[in-house]
C-alpha positions, -999 to +999 in steps of 0.1 A: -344-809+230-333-795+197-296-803+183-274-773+188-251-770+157-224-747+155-185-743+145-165-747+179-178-763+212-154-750+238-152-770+273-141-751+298-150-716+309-121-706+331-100-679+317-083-699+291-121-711+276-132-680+280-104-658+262-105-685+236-145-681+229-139-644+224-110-647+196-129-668+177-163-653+179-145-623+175-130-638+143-166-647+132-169-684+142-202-697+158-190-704+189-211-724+226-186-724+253-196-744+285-184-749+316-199-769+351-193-736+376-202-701+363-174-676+370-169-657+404-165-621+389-159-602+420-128-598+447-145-606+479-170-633+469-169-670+479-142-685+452-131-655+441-099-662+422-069-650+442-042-656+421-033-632+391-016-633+357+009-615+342-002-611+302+032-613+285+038-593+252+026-620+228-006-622+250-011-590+245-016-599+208-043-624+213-063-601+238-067-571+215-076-595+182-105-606+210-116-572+216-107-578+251-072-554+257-091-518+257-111-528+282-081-545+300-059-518+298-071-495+328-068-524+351-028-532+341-003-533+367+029-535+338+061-552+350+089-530+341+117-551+357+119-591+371+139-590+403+157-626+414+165-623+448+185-655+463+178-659+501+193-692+508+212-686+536+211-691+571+189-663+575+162-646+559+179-622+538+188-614+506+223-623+494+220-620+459+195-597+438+197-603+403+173-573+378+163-585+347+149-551+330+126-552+300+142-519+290+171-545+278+151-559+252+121-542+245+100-505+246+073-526+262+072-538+296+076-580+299+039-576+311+008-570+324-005-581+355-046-587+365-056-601+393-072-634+376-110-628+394-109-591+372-101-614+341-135-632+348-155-603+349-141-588+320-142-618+301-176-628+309-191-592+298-170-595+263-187-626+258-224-622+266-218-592+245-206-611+211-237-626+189-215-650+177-207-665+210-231-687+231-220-688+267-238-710+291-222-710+328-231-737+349-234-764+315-206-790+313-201-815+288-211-854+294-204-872+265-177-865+234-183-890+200-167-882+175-167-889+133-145-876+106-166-847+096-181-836+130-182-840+170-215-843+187-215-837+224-244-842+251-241-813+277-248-823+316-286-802+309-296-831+282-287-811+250-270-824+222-244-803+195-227-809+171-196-792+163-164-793+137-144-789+162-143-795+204-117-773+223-108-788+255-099-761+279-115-782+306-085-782+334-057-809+343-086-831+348-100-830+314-131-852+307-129-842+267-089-850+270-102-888+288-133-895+262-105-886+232-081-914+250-050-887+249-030-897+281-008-877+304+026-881+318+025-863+352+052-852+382+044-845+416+066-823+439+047-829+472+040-786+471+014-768+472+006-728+464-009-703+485-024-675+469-039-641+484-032-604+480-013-583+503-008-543+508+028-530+519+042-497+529+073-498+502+064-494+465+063-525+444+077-496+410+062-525+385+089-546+400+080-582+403+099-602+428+108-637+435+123-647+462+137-677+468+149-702+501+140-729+509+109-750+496+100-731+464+096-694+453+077-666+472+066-642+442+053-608+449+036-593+414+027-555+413-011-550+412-030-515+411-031-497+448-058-506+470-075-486+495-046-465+490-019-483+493+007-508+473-005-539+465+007-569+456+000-604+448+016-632+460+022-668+454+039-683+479+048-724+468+062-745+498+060-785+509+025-798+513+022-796+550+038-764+556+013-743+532-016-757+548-005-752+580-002-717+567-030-714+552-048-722+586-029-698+607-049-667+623-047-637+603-015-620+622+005-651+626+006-656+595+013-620+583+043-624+608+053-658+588+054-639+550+072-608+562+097-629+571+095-651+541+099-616+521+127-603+536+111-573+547+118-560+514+087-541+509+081-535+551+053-554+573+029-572+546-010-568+555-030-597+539-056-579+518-080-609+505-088-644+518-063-668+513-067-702+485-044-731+481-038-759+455-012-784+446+010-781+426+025-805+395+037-807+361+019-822+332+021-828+296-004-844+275+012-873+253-010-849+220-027-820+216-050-835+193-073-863+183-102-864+157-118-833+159-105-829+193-082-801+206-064-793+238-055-762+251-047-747+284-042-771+313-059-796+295-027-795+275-004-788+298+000-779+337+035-759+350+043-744+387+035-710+384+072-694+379+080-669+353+045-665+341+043-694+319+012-710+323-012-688+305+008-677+282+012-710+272-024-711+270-026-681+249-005-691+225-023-722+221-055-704+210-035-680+184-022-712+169-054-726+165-069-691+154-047-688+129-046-722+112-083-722+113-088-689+098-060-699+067-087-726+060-115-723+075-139-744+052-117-776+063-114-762+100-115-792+125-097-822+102-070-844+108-051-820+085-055-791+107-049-808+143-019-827+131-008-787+122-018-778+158+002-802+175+033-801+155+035-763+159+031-769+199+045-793+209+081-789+211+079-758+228+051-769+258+074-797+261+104-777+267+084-754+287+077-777+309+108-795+312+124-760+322+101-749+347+105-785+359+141-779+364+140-745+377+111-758+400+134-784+416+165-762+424+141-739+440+132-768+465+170-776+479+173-769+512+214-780+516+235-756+518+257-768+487+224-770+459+219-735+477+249-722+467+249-735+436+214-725+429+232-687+435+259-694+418+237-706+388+219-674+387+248-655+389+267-670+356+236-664+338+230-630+347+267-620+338+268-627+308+247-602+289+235-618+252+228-652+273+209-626+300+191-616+269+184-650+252+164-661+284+144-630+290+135-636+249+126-667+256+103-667+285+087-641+266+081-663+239+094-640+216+120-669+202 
């Protein structure tokens, strides 16, 4: 087969590769994005994506320089207000409701969710419809060597390219992120997620909720109605054994077991999708770069999913890269460059991931004195209002 030669191999087509191959071929860079699996682009097929994502204002940003936000747009579910509720007594009830309301800081809502599945469909149809971008679902990379001036790859179909620069956006298992020898530093939590969409009687009014008990979080994100009714998404993290056990139950048993899990807040949930589950961990890369290698995305770095971190993270991974690429692009891909990438990430996926970390583990306690004074917590940051302020700003991304 003939060499493929272009500017950026990406690795990875979930919606991290994918959002990345449309800002740069949007920005004019040749681009060949790869990945093992092609995308499941629709709801009630077999590995359809049940999770969603809340695209924070600097996401935002990224999406409309890829030509991706107009067609976005008439999907968005915005999120007007994040509502804390503490439920950590003996009983499952609220006992403290905290709003943090984007109204405080901003004209904009804090977001815009999409059910992740919609993201794939939308993504893939921006991409087979950009010349400079060369998709190829179902093509994974085998084999990464790299030289000062270029990368070459062999692709799992027997092809060869070379590149200036690989992006690995090839999940916490990265193969690029093994063949570059960048390590990872890794905690485990012994939890697991389950994911699904439900429909509910109350209205969500963009409100997105997490409740927490015992375990970890229950988070209900607003989505668009369906079938005529409120919908929500949900992410409900727990210990290991108890979320598979869930995730096994018969459909009404376990509608019974996450009504009660939400308080009833929003009346009897009705599950509204199939249900998926995965572990979860934190994990950092010890760089973000090597020669001609970068990471992005959970090849980079790997959070619980609280406060709508993860791909945002993500995202501003790939402006950062965008950007320094397109100040010099005739050098794009040197040691210059990547050292840039990582020195202007770094710090903040590091603390990132040390905070979710934290708030991760005080969502677990199941005493009743770390339960309290997970309450308490919440309720000395809320009342004061330029510290209330400072974290909204912050998980924003905005400072």
């Amino acid at each position: 087969m003939t060499d493929t030669t272009c500017d950026i191999l990406i690795s990875g087509g979930g919606i991290a590769g994918m959002t990345a191959a449309a800002a740069f071929g949007t920005a004019g860079f040749r681009v060949l994005c790869v990945d093992p699996a092609p995308p499941v682009i629709r709801r009630d097929d077999d590995g359809a994506d049940m999770r969603s994502t809340a695209m924070l204002q600097p996401a935002r940003r990224v999406l409309e320089a890829a030509g991706l936000w107009e067609h976005l747009a008439p999907h968005a579910a915005p999120l007007e207000i994040m509502r804390i509720v503490d439920a950590g007594g003996e009983t499952p009830e609220p006992r403290l409701t905290k709003d943090f309301k984007a109204a405080d800081i901003s004209e904009q809502p804090f977001g815009w969710n999409f059910p992740n599945w919609l993201l794939r469909r939308e993504l893939s149809e921006r991409l087979n419809a950009l010349e400079t971008v060369d998709f190829r679902p179902g093509t994974g990379t085998h084999s990464l060597f790299t030289r000062s001036r270029e990368a070459r790859v062999r692709l799992s179909d027997g092809s060869a390219v070379r590149a200036r620069l690989v992006i690995a956006a090839d999940g916490r298992n990265s193969p690029v992120r093994e063949a570059a020898g960048i390590g990872v530093q890794t905690s485990r939590y012994g939890q697991k997620a389950l994911a699904f969409a439900v429909t509910h009687p109350v209205a969500h009014n963009n409100v997105s909720t997490e409740i927490h008990r015992t375990g970890g979080p229950f988070t209900l994100v607003p989505l668009p109605d369906f079938q005529g009714r409120p919908s929500s998404a949900i992410v409900w993290m727990d210990d290991g054994p108890l979320a598979l056990e869930r995730y096994q139950m018969p459909v009404a048993a376990f509608e019974a077991a996450m009504t009660e899990r939400s308080c009833g807040l929003f009346g009897p949930l009705t599950l509204a999708s199939h249900r998926t589950i995965w572990p979860i961990i934190s994990q950092k890369s010890d760089r973000l770069s090597a020669e001609r290698v970068a990471l992005i995305a959970e090849a980079a770095h790997v959070v619980p999913p609280i406060g709508a971190q993860g791909l945002n993270m993500s995202l501003a991974d790939t402006a950062c890269l965008l950007e320094l690429a397109q100040a010099h692009p005739e050098t794009m891909g040197d040691r210059q460059m990547l050292d840039a990438y990582h020195t202007a990430r770094f710090r903040d996926i590091s603390l990132r991931v040390q905070g979710i970390d934290l708030l991760n583990r005080a969502s677990q306690v199941s005493t009743p004195a770390l339960r309290d004074a997970r309450a308490a917590g919440l309720q000395a940051l809320y009342a004061v209002a330029p510290v209330r302020k400072t974290l909204m700003q912050m998980g924003l991304g905005v400072r």
